[in-house]
N, CA, C and O atoms as a GROMACS GRO file, in nm:
protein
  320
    1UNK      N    1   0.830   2.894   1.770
    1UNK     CA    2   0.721   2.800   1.756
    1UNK      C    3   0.685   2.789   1.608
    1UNK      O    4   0.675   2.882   1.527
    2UNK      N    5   0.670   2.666   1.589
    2UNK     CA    6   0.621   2.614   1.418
    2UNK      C    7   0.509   2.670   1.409
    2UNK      O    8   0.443   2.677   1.513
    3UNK      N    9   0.448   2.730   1.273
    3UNK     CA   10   0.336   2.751   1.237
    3UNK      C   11   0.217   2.632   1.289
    3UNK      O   12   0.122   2.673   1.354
    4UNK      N   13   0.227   2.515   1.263
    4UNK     CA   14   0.167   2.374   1.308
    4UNK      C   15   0.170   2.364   1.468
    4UNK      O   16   0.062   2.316   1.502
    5UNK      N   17   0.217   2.379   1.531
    5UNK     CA   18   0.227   2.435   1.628
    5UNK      C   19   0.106   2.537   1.736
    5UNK      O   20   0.030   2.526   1.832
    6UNK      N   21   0.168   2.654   1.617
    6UNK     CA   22   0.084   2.735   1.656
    6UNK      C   23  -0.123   2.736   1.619
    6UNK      O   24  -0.222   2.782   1.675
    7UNK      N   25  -0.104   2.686   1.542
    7UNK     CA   26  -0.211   2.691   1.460
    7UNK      C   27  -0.302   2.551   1.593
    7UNK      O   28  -0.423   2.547   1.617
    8UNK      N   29  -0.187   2.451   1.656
    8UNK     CA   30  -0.284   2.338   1.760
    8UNK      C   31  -0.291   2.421   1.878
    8UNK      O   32  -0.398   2.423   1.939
    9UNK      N   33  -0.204   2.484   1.916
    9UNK     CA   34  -0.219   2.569   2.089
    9UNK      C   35  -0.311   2.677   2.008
    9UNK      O   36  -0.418   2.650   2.062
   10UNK      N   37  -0.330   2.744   1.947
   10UNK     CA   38  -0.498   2.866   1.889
   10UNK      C   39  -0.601   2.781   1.888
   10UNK      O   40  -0.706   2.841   1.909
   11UNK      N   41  -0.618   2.629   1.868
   11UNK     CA   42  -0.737   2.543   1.807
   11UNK      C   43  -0.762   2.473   1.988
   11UNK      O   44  -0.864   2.426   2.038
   12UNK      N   45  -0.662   2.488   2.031
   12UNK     CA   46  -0.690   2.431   2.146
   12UNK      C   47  -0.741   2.467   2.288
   12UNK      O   48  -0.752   2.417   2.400
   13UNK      N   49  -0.779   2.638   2.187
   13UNK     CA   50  -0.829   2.744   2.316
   13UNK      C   51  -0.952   2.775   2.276
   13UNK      O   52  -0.984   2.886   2.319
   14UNK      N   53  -1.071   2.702   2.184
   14UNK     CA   54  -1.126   2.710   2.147
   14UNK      C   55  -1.256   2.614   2.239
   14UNK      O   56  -1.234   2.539   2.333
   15UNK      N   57  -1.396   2.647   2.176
   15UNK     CA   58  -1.469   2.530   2.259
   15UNK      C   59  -1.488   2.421   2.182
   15UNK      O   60  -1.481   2.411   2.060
   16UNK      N   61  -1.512   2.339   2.263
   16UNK     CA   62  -1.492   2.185   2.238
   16UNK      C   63  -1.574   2.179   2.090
   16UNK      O   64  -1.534   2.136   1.982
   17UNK      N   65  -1.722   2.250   2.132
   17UNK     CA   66  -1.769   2.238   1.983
   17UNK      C   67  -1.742   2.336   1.838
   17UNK      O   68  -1.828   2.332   1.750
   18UNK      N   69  -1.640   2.407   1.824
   18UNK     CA   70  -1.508   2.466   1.721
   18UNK      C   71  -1.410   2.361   1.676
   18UNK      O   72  -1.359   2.337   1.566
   19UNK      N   73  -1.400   2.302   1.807
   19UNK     CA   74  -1.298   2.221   1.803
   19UNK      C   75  -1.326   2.054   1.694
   19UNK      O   76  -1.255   2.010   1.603
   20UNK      N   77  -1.429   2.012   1.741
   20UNK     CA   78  -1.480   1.933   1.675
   20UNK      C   79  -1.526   1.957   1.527
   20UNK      O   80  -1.533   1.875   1.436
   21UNK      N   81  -1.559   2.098   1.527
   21UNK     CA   82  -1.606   2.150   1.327
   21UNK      C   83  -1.450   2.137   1.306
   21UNK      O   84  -1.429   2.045   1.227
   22UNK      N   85  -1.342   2.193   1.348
   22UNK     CA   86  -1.244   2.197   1.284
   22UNK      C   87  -1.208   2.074   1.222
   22UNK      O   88  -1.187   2.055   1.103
   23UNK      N   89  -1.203   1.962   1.351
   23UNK     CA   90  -1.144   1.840   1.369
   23UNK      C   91  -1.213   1.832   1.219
   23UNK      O   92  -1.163   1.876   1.116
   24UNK      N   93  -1.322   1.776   1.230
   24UNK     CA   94  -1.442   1.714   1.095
   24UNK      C   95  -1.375   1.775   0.962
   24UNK      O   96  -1.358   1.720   0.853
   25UNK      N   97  -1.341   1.913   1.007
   25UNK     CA   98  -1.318   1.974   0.844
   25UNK      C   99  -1.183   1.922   0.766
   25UNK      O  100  -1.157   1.922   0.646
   26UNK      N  101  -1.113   1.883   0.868
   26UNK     CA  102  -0.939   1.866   0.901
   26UNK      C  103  -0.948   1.711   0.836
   26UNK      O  104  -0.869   1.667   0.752
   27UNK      N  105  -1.066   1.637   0.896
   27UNK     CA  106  -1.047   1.505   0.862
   27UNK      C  107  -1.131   1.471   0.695
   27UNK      O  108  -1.101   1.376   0.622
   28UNK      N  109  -1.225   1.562   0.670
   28UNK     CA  110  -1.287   1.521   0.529
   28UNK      C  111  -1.131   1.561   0.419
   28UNK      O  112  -1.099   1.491   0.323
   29UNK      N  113  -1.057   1.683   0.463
   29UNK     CA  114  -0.977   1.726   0.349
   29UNK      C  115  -0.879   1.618   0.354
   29UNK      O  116  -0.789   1.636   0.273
   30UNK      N  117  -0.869   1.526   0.414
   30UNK     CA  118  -0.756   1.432   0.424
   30UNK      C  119  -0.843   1.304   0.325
   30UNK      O  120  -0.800   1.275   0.213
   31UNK      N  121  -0.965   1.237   0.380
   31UNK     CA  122  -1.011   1.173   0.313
   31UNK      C  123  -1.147   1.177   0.240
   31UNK      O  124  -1.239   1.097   0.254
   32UNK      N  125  -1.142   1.293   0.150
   32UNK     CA  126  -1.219   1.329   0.048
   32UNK      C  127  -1.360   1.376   0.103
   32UNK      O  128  -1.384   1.401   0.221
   33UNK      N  129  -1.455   1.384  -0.010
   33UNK     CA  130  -1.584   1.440   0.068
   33UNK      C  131  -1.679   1.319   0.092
   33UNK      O  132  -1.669   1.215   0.027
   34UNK      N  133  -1.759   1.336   0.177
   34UNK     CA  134  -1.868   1.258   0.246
   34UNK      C  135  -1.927   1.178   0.090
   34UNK      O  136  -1.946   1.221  -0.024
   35UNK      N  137  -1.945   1.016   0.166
   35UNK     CA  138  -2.007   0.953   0.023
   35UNK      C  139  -2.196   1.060  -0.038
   35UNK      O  140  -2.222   1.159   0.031
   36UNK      N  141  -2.257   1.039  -0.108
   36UNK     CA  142  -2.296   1.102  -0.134
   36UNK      C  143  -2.439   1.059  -0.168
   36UNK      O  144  -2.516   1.119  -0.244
   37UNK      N  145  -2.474   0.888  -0.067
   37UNK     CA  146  -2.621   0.829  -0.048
   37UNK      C  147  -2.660   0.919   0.099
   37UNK      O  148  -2.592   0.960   0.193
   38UNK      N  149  -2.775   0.923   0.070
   38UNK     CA  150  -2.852   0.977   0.150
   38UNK      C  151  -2.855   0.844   0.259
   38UNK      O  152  -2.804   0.732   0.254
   39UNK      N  153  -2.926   0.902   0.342
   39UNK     CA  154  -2.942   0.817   0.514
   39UNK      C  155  -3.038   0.743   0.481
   39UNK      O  156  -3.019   0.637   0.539
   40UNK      N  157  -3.171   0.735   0.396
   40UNK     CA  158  -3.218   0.609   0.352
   40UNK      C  159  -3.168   0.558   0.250
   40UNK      O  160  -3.166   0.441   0.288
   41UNK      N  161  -3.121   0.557   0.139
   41UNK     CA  162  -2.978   0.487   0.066
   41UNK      C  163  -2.933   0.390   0.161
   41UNK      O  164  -2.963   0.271   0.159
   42UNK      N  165  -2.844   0.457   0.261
   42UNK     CA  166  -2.801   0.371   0.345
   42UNK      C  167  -2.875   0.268   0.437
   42UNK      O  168  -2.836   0.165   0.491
   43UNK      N  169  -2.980   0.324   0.436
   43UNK     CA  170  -3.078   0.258   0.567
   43UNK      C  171  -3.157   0.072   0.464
   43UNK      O  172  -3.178  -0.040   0.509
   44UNK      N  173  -3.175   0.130   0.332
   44UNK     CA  174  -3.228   0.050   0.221
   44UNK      C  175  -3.085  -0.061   0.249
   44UNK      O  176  -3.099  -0.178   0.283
   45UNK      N  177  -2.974  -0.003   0.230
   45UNK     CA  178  -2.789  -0.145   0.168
   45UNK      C  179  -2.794  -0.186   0.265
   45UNK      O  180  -2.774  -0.307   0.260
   46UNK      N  181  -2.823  -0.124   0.442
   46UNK     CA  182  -2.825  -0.186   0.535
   46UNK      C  183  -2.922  -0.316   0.566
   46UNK      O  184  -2.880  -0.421   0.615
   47UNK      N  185  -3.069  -0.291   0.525
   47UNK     CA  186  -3.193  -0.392   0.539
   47UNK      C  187  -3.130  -0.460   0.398
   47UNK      O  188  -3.127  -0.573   0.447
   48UNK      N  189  -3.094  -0.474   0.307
   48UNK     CA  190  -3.051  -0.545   0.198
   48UNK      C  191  -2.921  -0.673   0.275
   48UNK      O  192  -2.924  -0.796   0.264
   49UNK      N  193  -2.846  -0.610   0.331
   49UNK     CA  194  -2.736  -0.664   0.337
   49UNK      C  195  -2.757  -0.779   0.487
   49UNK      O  196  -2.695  -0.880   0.517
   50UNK      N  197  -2.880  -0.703   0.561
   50UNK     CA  198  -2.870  -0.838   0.684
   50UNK      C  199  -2.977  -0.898   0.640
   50UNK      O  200  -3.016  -0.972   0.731
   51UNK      N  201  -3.071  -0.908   0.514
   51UNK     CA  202  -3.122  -1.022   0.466
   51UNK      C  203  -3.049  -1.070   0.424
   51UNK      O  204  -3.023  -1.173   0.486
   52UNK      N  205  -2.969  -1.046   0.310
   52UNK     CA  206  -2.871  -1.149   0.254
   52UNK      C  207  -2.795  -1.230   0.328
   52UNK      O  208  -2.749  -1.332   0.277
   53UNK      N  209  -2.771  -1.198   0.454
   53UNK     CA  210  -2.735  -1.256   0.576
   53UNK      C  211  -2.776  -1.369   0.633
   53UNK      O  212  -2.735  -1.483   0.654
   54UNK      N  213  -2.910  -1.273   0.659
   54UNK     CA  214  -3.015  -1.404   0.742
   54UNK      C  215  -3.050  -1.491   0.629
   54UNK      O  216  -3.068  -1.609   0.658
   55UNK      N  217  -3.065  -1.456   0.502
   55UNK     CA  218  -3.138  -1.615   0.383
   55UNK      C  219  -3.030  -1.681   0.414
   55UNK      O  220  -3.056  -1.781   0.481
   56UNK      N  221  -2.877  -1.660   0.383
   56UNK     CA  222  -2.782  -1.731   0.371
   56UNK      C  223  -2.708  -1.729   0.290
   56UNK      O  224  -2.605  -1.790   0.259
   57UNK      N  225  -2.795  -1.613   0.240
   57UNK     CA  226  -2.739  -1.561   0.031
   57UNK      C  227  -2.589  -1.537   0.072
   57UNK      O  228  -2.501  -1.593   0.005
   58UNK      N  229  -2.549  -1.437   0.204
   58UNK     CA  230  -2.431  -1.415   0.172
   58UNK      C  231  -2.361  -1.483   0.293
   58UNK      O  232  -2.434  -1.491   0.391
   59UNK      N  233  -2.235  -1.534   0.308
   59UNK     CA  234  -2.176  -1.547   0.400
   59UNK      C  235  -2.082  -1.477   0.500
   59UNK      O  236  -1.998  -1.415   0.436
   60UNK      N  237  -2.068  -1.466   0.605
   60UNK     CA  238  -2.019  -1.388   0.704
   60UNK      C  239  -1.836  -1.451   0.744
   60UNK      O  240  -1.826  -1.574   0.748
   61UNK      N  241  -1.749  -1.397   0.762
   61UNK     CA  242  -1.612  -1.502   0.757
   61UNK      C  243  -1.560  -1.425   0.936
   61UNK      O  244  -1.622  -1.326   0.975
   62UNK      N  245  -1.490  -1.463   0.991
   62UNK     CA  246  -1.483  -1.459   1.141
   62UNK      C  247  -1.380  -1.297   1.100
   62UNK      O  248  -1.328  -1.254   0.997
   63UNK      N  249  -1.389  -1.251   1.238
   63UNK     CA  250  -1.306  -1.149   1.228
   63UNK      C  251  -1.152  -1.139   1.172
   63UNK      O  252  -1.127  -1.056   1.084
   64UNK      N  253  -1.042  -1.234   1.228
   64UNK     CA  254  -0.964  -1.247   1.187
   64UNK      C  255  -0.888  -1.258   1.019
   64UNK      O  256  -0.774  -1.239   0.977
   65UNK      N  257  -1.023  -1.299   0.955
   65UNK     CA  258  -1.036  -1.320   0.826
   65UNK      C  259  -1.046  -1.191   0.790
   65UNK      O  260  -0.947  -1.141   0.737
   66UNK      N  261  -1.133  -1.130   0.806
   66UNK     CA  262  -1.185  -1.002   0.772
   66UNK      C  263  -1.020  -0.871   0.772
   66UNK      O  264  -0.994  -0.785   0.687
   67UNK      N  265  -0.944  -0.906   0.896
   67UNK     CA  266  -0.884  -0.826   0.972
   67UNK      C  267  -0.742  -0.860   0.858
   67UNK      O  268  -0.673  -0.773   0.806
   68UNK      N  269  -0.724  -1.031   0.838
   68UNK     CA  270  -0.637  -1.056   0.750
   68UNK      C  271  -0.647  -0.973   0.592
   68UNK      O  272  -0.558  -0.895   0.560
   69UNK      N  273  -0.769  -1.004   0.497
   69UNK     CA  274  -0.804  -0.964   0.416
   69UNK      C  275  -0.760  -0.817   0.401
   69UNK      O  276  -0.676  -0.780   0.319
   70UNK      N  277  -0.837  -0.722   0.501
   70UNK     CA  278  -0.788  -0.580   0.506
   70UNK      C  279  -0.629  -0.549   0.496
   70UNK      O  280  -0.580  -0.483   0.404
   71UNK      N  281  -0.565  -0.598   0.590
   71UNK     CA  282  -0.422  -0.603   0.614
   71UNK      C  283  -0.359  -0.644   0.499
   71UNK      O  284  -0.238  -0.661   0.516
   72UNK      N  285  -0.397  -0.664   0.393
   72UNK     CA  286  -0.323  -0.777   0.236
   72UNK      C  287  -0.371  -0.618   0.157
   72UNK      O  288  -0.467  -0.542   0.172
   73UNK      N  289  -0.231  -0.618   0.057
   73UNK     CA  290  -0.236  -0.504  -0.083
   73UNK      C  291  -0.288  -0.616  -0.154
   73UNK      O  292  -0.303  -0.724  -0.096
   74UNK      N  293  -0.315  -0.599  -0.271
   74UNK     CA  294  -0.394  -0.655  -0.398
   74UNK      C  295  -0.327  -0.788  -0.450
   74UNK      O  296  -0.377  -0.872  -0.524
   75UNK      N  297  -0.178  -0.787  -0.380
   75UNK     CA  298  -0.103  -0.900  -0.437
   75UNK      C  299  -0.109  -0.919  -0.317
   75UNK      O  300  -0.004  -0.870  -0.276
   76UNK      N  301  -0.165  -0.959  -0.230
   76UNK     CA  302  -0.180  -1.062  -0.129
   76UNK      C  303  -0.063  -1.064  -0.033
   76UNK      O  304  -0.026  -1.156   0.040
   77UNK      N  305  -0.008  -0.937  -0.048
   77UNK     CA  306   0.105  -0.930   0.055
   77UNK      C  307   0.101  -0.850   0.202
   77UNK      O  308   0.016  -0.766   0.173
   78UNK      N  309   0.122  -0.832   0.290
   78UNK     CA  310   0.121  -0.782   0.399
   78UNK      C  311   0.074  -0.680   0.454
   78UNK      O  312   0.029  -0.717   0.562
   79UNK      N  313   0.047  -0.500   0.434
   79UNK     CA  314   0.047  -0.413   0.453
   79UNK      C  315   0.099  -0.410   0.587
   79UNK      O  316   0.060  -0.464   0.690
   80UNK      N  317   0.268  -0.278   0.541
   80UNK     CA  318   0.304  -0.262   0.746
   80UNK      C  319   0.211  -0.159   0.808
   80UNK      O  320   0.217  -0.136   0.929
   0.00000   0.00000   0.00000
């Protein structure tokens, strides 16, 4: 048995809530540490951003757009 392996059948005899700190810890070291606004920070860009909404300041584009946009590298090409 692979170390990787072993290390998911040990994590998987664990309780659900181990399991989940691990998961969390497993997933920040992959994509860096937690941004670093506080929950009203966020709560403030959130009430900012659905006024800009509702005035009209900003515009909203349909999902597909959104879904296209994401899916495009910087030169406007595809991502597989």
């Amino acid at each position: 048995m692979s170390s990787k392996e072993h290390v998911i059948e040990a994590a998987l005899k664990l309780s659900e809530a181990e399991r989940l700190e691990i998961a969390e810890r497993l997933y920040e070291s992959v994509e860096g540490p937690p941004d670093s606004r506080t929950e009203e920070e966020w709560d403030q860009e959130i009430e900012r951003r659905l006024k800009a909404a509702e005035s009209g300041e900003e515009k909203a584009i349909p999902w597909e757009e959104a879904w296209r946009q994401m899916m495009e590298d910087d030169n406007g090409r595809q991502v597989p």
